[in-house]
N, C-alpha and C positions, 0 to 999 in steps of 0.2 A: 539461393534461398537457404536458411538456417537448416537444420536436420533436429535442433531441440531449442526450445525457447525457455527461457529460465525465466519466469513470474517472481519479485520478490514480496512479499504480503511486509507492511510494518506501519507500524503505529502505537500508542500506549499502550501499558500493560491493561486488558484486559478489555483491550477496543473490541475484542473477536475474532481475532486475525484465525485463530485455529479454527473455532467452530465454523468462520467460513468454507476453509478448507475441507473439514471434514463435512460437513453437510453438503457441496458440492460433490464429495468422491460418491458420500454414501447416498447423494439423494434422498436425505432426512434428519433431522434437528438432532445430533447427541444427546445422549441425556447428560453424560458425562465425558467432558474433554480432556485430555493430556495438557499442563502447559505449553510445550514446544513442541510440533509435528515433525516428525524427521522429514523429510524431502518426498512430496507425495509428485510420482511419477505416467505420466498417462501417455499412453503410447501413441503414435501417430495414426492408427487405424480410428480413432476416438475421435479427430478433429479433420473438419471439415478440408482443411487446409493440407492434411496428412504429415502434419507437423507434430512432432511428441512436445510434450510441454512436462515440463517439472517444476512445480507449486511448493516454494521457499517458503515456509515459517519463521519466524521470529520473536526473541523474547521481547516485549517490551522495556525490561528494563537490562538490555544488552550492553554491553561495554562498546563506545564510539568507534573505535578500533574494527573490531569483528564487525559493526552495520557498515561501515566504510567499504570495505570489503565485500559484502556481496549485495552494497551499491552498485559498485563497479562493476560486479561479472552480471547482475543481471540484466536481463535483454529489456523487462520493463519492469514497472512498482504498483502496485496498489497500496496507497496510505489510506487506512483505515481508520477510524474518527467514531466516538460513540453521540449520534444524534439527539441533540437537546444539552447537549454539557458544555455549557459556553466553557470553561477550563480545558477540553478536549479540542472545541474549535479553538482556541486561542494557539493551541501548542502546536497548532497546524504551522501557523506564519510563525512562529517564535522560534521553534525548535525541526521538526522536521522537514519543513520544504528547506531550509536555509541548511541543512546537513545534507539532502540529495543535494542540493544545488554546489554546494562546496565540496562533495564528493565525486561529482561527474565534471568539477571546473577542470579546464586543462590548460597551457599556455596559448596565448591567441593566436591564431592563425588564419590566412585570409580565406581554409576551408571550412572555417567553426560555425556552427549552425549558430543561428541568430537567436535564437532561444537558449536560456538558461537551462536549460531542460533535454539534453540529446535522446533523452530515452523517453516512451513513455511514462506520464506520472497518473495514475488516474485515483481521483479522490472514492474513497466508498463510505458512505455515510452506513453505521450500522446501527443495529440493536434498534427500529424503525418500533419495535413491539412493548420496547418498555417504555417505550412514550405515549402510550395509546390513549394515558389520563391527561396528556399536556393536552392545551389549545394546541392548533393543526400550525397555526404559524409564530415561533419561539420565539423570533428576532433572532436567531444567531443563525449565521450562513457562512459557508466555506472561506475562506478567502480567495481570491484571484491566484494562478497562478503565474498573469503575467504580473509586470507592476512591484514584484517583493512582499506581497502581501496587502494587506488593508481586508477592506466589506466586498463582499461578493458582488 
C-alpha cells in the first residue's frame, strides 16, 4: 500500500478547483481564494485508510506541458466542471478527458488495463449554488467516460 496519495484537482479556470480544496481543509466556504493552492497536505492520522494524501491545485489556464506532468505522477484526478454551463460540460469531452487520456496512454502491452483510464478519473460537478434560479434539470449531463465522450 502507498504511504501518500497524490489527488490531482483540474478543470477550467474558475470551475473551483481551489475553493474546493480550501473549504475541505478549512471546513468552511472562503470568502476569498488565492488563484493556485500550493500542495495542501494531510497527514495519515486524518484518514480512515492511515494513508496521507496531498491535494494538487491547478491553474486552469496552465501550459499542456506542466498538466501532462502531474497527470502522470498523480495517484488519481478530480476534473472539476461548473454545473449548468453547457461550454464547461462540452470541454469535458473536447479538451480534458482526451488530455488525461493521452497523458496516461502508454505503448500496448498484453498487461494494459482495458480502460483508457489507469487511474482514477472522478468527475465533480460544482458551484451546484449558483444554479439555485435554473430549472432543477438543465439538459446538459457529463459525458461518459467510457465510449470517448458523447451524452451521459
Amino acid at each position: 500500500m502507498k504511504d501518500t496519495v497524490r489527488i490531482l484537482l483540474l478543470g477550467d479556470r474558475g470551475a473551483g478547483k481551489s475553493s474546493l480544496i480550501s473549504t475541505f481543509v478549512s471546513q468552511c466556504f472562503p470568502e476569498k481564494v488565492p488563484g493556485v493552492l500550493t500542495p495542501v497536505q494531510i497527514p495519515a492520522t486524518e484518514s480512515l485508510e492511515h494513508v496521507a494524501t496531498v491535494l494538487i491545485d491547478t491553474a486552469g489556464l496552465a501550459q499542456e506541458e506542466h498538466l501532462v506532468a502531474r497527470i502522470k505522477d498523480a495517484d488519481a484526478i478530480i476534473l472539476v466542471y461548473a454545473l449548468g454551463q453547457t461550454e464547461a460540460v462540452d470541454r469535458l469531452s473536447s479538451y480534458w478527458l482526451p488530455l488525461i487520456e493521452e497523458s496516461l496512454s502508454s505503448p500496448p502491452s498484453s498487461s494494459a488495463p482495458t480502460s483508457p483510464y489507469p487511474k482514477p478519473v472522478i468527475l465533480a460537478g460544482n458551484k451546484a449554488d449558483q444554479r439555485a434560479s435554473s430549472p432543477p434539470d438543465s439538459g446538459v449531463s457529463p459525458p461518459s467516460l467510457r465510449g470517448g465522450g458523447g451524452g451521459g
